[in-house]
C-alpha positions in Angstrom: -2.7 -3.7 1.2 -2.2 -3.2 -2.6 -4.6 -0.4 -2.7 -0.9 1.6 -1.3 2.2 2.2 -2.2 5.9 2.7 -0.6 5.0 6.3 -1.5 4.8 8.9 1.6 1.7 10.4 0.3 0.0 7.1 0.7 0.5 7.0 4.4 -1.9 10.0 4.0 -4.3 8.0 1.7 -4.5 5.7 4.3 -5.1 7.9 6.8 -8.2 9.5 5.2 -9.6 5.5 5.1 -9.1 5.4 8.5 -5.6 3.0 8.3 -2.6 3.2 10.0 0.0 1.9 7.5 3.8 1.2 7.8 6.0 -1.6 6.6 7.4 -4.6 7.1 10.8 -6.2 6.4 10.8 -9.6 5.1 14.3 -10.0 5.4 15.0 -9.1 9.6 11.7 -8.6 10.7 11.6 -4.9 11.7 8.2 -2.4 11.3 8.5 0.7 10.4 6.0 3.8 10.3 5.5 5.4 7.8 6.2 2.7 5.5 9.6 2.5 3.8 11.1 0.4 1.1 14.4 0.1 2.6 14.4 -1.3 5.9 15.6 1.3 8.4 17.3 -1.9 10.5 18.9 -3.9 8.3 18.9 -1.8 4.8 17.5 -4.5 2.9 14.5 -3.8 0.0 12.6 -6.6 1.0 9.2 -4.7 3.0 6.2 -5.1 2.4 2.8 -3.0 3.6 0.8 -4.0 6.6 -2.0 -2.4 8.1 -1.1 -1.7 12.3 -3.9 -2.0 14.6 -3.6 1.4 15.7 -3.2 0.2 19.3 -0.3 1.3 21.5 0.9 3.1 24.9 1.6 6.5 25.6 5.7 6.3 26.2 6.4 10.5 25.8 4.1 13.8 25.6 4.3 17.4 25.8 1.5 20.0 26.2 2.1 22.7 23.9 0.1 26.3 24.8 2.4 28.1 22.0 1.7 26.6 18.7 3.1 26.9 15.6 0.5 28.9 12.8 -0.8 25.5 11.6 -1.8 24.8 14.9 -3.0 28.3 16.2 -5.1 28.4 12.9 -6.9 25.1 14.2 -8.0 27.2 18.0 -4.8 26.1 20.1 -3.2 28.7 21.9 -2.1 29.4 25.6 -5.7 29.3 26.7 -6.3 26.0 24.6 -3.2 24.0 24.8 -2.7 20.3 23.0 -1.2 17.2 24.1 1.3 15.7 21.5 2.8 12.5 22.4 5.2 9.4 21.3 3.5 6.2 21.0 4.6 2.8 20.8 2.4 0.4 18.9 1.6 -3.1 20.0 3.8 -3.9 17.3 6.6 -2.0 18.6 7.3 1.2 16.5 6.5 4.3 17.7 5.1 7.6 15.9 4.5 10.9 17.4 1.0 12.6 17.4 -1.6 14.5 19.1 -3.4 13.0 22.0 -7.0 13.7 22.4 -9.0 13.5 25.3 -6.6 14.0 27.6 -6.4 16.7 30.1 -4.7 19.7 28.8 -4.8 21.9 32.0 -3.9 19.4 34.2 -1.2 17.8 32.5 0.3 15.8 35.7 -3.1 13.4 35.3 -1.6 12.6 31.8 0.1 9.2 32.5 2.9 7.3 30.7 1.8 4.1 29.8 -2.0 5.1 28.7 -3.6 2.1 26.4 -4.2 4.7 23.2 -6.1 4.0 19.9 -5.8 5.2 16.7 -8.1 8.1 15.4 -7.8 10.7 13.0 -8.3 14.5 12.8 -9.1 16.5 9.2 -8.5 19.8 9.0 -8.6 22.3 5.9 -11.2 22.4 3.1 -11.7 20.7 -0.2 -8.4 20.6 -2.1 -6.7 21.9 1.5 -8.3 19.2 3.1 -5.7 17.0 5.3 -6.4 14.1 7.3 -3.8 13.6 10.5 -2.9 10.7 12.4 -3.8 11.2 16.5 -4.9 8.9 19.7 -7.4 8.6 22.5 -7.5 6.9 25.6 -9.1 3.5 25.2 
């Protein structure tokens, strides 16, 4: 993992390579996503980066029809809603993001507990070009 840093723009970096990054905590243990150099558990500076496997569980969603602009300049509005969830990785942290696949106009056949994997969604051009962190049923 020393091709990243503690840095939060990294988690980004990662993202783009098709890795889900957080950190470690020599010291107690804990994981945490996006990576931090102080552990959030035990305040200690001894983490380290690991790659997750970008498995996990659906454990919380939403559908959203009203997005905010970022989103309603990607297509989503009331007649195209999205599906953004928490998800808690085999690991055990959990990270919100959007759920793909999923169906947004039925939203009672989205169930809690859904095996997810990790995927990715870029959005934006060139220098505006953004990679983003989001699951699909496995």
């Amino acid at each position: 993992m020393s091709d990243y840093t503690m840095n939060s723009k990294d988690f980004y970096k990662a993202l783009a390579d098709q890795k889900l990054i957080g950190s470690h905590c020599k010291f107690c243990d804990a994981y945490a996503i996006p990576q931090k150099s102080i552990c959030p558990k035990c305040h200690q500076q001894e983490s380290e980066i690991i790659e997750f496997s970008g498995d996990g569980k659906l454990v919380a969603y939403t559908v959203i029809s009203v997005p905010p602009v970022m989103m309603a300049e990607a297509g989503y509005d009331a007649k195209n809603p999205y599906c953004v969830g928490i998800v808690e990785l085999v690991e055990g942290p959990r990270i919100s993001a959007q759920i793909l696949d999923v169906d947004m106009h039925h939203p009672e056949n989205i169930k809690i507990g859904t095996q997810l994997r990790m995927t990715t969604i870029t959005r934006g051009e060139d220098e505006k070009k953004v990679t983003y962190l989001a699951f699909r049923p496995i």
